[in-house]
C-alpha positions as CSV (number, residue, x, y, z in Angstrom):
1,X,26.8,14.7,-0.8
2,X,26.5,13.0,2.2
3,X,23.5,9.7,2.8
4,X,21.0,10.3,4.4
5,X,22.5,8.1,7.5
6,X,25.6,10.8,7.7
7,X,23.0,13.6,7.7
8,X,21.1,11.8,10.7
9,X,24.2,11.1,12.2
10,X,25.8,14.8,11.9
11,X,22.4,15.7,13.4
12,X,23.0,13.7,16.5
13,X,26.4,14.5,16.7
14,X,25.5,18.4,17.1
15,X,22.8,17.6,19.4
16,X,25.2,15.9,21.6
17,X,28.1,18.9,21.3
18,X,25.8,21.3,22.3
19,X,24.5,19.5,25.3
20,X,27.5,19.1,26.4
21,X,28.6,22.6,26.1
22,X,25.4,23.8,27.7
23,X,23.8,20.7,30.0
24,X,20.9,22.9,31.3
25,X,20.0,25.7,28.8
26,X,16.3,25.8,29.0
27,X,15.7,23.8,31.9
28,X,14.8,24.1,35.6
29,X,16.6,22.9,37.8
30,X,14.7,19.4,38.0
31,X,13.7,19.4,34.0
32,X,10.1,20.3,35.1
33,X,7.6,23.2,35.6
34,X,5.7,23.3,38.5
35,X,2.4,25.2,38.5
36,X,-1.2,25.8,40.1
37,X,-2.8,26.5,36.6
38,X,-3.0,25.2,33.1
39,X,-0.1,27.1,30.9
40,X,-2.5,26.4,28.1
41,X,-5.8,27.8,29.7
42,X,-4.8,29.0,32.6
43,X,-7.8,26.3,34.2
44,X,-6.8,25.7,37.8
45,X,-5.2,22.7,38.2
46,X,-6.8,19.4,39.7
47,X,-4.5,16.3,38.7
48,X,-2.1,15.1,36.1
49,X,-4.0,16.8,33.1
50,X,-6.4,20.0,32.8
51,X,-10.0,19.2,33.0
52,X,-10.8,21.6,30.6
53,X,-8.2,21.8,28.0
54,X,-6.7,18.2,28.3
55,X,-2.7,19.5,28.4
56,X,-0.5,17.6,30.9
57,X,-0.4,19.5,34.5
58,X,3.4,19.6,34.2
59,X,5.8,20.8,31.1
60,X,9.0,18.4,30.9
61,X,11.7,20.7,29.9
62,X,14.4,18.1,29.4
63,X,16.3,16.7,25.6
64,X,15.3,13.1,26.9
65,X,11.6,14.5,27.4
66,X,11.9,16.4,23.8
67,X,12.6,13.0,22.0
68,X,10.1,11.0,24.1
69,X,7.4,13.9,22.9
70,X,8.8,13.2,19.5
71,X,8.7,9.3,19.7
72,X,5.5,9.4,21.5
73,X,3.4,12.1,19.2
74,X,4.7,9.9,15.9
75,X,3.7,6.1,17.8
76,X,2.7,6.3,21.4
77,X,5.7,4.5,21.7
78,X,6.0,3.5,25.1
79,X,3.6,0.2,25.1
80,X,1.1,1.0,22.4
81,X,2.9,-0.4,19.6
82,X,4.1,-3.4,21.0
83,X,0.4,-4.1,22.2
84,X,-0.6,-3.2,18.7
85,X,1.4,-5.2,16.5
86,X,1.5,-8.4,17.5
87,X,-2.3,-8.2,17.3
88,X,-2.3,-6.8,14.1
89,X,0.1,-9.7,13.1
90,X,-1.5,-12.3,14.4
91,X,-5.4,-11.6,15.9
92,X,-6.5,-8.7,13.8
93,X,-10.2,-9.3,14.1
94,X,-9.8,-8.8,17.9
95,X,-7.7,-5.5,17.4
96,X,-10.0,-4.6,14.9
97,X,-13.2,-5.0,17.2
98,X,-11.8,-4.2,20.3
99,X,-10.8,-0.4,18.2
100,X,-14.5,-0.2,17.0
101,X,-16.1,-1.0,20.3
102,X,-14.2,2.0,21.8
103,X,-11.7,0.2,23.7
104,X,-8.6,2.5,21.7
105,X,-6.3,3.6,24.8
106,X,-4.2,0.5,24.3
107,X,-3.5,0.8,20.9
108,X,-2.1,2.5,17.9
109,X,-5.2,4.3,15.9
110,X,-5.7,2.8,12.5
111,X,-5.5,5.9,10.6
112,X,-2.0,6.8,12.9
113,X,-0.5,3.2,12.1
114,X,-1.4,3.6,8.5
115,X,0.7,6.8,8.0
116,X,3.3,5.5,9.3
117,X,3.3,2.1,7.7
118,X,3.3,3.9,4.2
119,X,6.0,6.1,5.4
120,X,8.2,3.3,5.8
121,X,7.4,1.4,3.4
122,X,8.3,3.8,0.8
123,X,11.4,4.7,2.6
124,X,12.2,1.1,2.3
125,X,11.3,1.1,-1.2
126,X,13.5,3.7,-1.8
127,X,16.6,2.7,-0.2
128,X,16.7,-0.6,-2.0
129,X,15.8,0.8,-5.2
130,X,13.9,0.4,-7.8
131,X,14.4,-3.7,-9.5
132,X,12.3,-2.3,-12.3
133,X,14.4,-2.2,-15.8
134,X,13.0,-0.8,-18.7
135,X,15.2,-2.0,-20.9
136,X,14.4,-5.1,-22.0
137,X,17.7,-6.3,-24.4
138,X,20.0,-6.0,-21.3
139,X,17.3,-7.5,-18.7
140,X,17.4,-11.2,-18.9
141,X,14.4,-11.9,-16.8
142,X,12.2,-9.6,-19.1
143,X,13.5,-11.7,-21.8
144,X,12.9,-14.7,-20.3
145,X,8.7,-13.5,-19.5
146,X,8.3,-12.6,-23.1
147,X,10.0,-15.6,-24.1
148,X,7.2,-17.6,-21.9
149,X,4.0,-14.8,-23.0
150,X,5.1,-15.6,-27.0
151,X,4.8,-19.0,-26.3
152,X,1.4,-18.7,-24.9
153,X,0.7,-16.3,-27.2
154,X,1.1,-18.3,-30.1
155,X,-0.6,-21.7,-28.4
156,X,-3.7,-19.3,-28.0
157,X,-3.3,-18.5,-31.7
158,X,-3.5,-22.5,-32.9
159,X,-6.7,-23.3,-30.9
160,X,-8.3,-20.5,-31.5
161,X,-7.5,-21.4,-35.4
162,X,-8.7,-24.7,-34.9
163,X,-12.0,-23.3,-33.3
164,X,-12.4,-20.8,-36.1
165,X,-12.0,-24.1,-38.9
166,X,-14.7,-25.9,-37.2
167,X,-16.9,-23.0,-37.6
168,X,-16.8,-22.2,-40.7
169,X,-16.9,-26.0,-41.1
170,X,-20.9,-26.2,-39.3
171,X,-19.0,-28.0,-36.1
172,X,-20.4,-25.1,-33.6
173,X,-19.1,-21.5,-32.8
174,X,-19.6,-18.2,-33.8
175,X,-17.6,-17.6,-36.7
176,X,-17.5,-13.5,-36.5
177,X,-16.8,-13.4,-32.7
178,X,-13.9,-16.3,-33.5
179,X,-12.4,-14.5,-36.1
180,X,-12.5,-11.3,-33.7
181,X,-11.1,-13.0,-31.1
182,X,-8.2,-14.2,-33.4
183,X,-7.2,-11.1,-34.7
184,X,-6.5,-10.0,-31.1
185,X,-4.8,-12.7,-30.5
186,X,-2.0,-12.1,-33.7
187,X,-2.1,-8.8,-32.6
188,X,-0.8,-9.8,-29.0
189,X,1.6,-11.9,-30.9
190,X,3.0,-9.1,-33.3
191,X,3.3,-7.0,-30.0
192,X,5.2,-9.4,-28.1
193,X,7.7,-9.9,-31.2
194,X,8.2,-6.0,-30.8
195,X,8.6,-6.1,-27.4
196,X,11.4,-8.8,-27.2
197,X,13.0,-6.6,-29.6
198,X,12.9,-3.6,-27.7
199,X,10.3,-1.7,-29.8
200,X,7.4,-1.0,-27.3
201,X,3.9,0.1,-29.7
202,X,3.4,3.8,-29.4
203,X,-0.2,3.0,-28.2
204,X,-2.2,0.3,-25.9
205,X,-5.2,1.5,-25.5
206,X,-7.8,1.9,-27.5
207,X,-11.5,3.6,-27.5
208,X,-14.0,0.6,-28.0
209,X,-17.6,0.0,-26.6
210,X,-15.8,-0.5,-22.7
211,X,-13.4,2.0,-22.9
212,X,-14.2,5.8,-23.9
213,X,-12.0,8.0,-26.3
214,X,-11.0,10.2,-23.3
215,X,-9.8,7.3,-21.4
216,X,-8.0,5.6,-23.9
217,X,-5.9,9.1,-25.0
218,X,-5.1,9.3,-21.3
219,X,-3.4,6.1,-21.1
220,X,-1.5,6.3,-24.3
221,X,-0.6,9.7,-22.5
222,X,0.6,8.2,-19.9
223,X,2.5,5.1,-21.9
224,X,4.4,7.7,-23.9
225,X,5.5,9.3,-21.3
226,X,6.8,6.5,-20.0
227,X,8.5,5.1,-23.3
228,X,10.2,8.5,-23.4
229,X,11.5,9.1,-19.8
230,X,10.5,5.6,-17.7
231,X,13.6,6.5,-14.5
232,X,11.5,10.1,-14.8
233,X,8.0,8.5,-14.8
234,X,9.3,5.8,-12.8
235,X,10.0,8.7,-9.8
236,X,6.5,10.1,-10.6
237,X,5.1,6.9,-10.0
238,X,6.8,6.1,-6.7
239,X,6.2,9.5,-5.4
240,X,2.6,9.7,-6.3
241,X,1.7,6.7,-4.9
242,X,3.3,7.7,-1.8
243,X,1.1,10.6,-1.6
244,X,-2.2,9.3,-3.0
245,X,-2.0,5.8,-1.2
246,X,-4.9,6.5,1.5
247,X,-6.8,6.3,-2.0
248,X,-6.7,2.6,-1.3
249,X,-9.1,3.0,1.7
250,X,-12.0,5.0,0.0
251,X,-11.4,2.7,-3.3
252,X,-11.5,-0.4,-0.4
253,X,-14.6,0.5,1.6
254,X,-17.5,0.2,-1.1
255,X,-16.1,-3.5,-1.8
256,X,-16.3,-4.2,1.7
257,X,-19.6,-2.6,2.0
258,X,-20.8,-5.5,-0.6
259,X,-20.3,-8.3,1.8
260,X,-22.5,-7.3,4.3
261,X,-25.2,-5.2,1.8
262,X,-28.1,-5.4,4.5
263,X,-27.0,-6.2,8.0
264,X,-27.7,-3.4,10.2
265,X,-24.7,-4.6,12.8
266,X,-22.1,-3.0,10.8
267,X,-21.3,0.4,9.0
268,X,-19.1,1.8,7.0
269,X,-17.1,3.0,9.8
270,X,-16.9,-0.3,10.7
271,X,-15.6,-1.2,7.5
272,X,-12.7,1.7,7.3
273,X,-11.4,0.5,10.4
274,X,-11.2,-3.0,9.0
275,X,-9.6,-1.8,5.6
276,X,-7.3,0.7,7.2
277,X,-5.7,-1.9,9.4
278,X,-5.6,-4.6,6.8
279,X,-3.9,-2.1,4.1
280,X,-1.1,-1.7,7.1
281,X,-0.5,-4.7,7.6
282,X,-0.6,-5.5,3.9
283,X,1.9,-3.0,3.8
284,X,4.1,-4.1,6.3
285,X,4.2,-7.8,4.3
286,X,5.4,-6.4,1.2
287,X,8.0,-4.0,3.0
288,X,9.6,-7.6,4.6
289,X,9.5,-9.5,1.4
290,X,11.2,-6.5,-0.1
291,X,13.9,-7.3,2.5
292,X,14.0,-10.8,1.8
293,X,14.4,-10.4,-1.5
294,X,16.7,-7.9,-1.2
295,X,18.8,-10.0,1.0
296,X,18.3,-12.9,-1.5
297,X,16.5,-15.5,1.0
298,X,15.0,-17.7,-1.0
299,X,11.7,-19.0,-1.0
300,X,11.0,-17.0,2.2
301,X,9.4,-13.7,1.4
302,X,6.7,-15.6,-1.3
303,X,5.9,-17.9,1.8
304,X,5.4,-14.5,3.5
305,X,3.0,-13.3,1.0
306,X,1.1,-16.6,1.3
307,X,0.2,-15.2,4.8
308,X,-2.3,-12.7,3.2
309,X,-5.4,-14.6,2.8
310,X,-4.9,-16.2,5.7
311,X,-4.7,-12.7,8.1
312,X,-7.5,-11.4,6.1
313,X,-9.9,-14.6,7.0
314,X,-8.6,-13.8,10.4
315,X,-9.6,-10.6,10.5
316,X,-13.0,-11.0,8.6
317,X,-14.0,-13.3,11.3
318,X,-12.8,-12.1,14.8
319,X,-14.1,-8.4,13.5
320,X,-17.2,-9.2,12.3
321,X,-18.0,-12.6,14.4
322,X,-18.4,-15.2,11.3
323,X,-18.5,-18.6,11.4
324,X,-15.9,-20.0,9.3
325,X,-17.5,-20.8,6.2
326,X,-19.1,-17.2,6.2
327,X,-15.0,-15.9,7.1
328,X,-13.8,-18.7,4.0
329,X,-15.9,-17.0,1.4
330,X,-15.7,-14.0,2.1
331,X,-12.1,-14.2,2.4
332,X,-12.0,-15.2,-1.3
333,X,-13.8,-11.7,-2.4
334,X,-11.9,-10.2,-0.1
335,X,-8.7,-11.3,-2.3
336,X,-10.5,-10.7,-5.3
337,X,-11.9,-7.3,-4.6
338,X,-7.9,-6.2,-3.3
339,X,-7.2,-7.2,-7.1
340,X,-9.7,-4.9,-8.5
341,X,-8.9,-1.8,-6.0
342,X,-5.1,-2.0,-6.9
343,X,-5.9,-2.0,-10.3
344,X,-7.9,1.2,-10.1
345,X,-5.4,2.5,-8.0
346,X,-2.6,2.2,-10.6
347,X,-4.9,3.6,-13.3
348,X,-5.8,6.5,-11.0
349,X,-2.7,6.9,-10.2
350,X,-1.4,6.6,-14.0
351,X,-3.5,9.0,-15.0
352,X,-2.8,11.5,-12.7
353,X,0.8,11.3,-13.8
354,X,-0.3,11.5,-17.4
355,X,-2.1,15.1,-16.5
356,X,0.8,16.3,-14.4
């Protein structure tokens, strides 16, 4: 079967034969139309565009004007996106504002660069594969984290032993929360030993005061699904969360919302704007480190990712006109709450999995 790059390619190749075999089919003589009145409306025409309908005055019948349509209806491609990106790189608090004040014409819409941003990204994702291995006796890196988690594992063990002997001794502590708090800890240590042997537990979730009996049957679902088939679920996973990642931006807003709770300046339009621009550019930083890595530069792509807080202070404080202590603290919530929504997005999006 031929890649996807010989498919594009035999594409182009065809489009190019039959050019040449008919140069004008479907043209005028010039490549244009030339009329008194809107083909779309049939409004009289007064200028470059209909006044009433918006359609161009003149239809460009040409291949070279059928792939500008294409390039220009995906990215506005000639100028937007160069004006767009380095602004989104490098001032996204004034691209950000500038889009909410009304000033759009010059730029790429946030919602439009988003799309295409998680298009990519996946597309990128997918051609360099997934560097997940779910089999951990031929993976020597997973060896190496359980090696580090059983060590850790078992140093939380000793102290909390020591804590639970002064306890019971009258030195301070609350024996029946210690001795709680131990058994989980053995238990995380029993699962570990499993683990490094390849035997994943048939369950991790379980129904307790914080976590309801529906829930916690929906994730074991989901786990033993994933212990059965993981390349299958792996798959359901990609492609799921290239079709439910605008989830991020409703998840996002709320959080956002909480940083300003009672200024009457911004809304929550505001607010998507900011997130939907940030999650793109977010985005477009993890598609680059992916490349990094995959080309096996160094250090690079985690210096890369270092460049997050950073362009969301940025951002915070050219959009909503902060001082820099009210951009700095924000800017740690800011990191915080992205923790939180992309943890809800992978149980969403495990759950949904688990149902399908």
């Amino acid at each position: 079967m031929s890649s996807e790059g010989e498919i594009i390619g035999e594409i182009a190749q065809g489009a190019l034969i039959a050019r040449a075999a008919e140069p004008a089919h479907g043209e005028a003589e010039d490549g244009h139309t030339h009329e008194s009145a809107c083909l779309n409306c049939g409004t009289a025409l007064v200028g470059s565009h209909c006044h009433q309908c918006g359609q161009a005055a003149h239809v460009h019948k040409t291949l070279g004007a059928f792939f500008h349509d294409l390039l220009h209806g995906v990215f506005h491609f000639e100028g937007k996106i160069w004006r767009t990106l380095p602004l989104l790189a490098w001032n996204p608090g004034k691209l950000t504002r500038e889009y909410i004040d009304g000033r759009r014409a010059s730029y790429v819409s946030p919602i439009a660069l988003f799309l295409f941003v998680v298009f990519l990204t996946f597309a990128v994702f997918n051609l360099l594969k997934s560097p997940v291995n779910f089999n951990a006796g031929s993976n020597a890196q997973a060896q190496a984290g359980f090696g580090a988690a059983r060590v850790e594992a078992d140093n939380a063990v000793e102290r909390l032993e020591a804590r639970l002997a002064n306890a019971r001794a009258g030195k301070g502590g609350d024996v029946v929360a210690l001795e709680r708090e131990l058994k989980s800890a053995r238990d995380a240590v029993t699962a570990l030993e499993a683990a490094e042997q390849g035997n994943l537990p048939e369950t991790i979730a379980d129904a307790d005061p914080g976590t309801s009996r529906a829930t916690a049957d929906a994730i074991n679902k989901a786990w033993r699904h994933a212990k059965e088939n993981p390349d299958l679920m792996l798959y359901k996973l990609q492609t799921g969360a290239y079709k439910y990642a605008w989830l991020v931006i409703p998840l996002s807003v709320p959080f956002l919302w909480l940083l300003f709770p009672f200024s009457r300046r911004f809304h929550l339009y505001d607010h998507t704007v900011f997130v939907t621009y940030s999650v793109s550019f977010m985005l477009i930083l993890a598609t680059l480190a992916s490349l990094l890595i995959s080309a096996e530069i160094g250090w690079l792509p985690g210096l890369l990712m270092l460049y997050s807080p950073v362009h969301m202070y940025r951002q915070a404080r050219g959009t909503y006109q902060l001082s820099r202590f009210g951009a700095l603290w924000r800017t740690f919530f800011l990191a915080l709450f992205a923790q939180i929504v992309l943890i809800l997005f992978g149980t969403i999006l495990a759950l949904m999995v688990a149902s399908g």
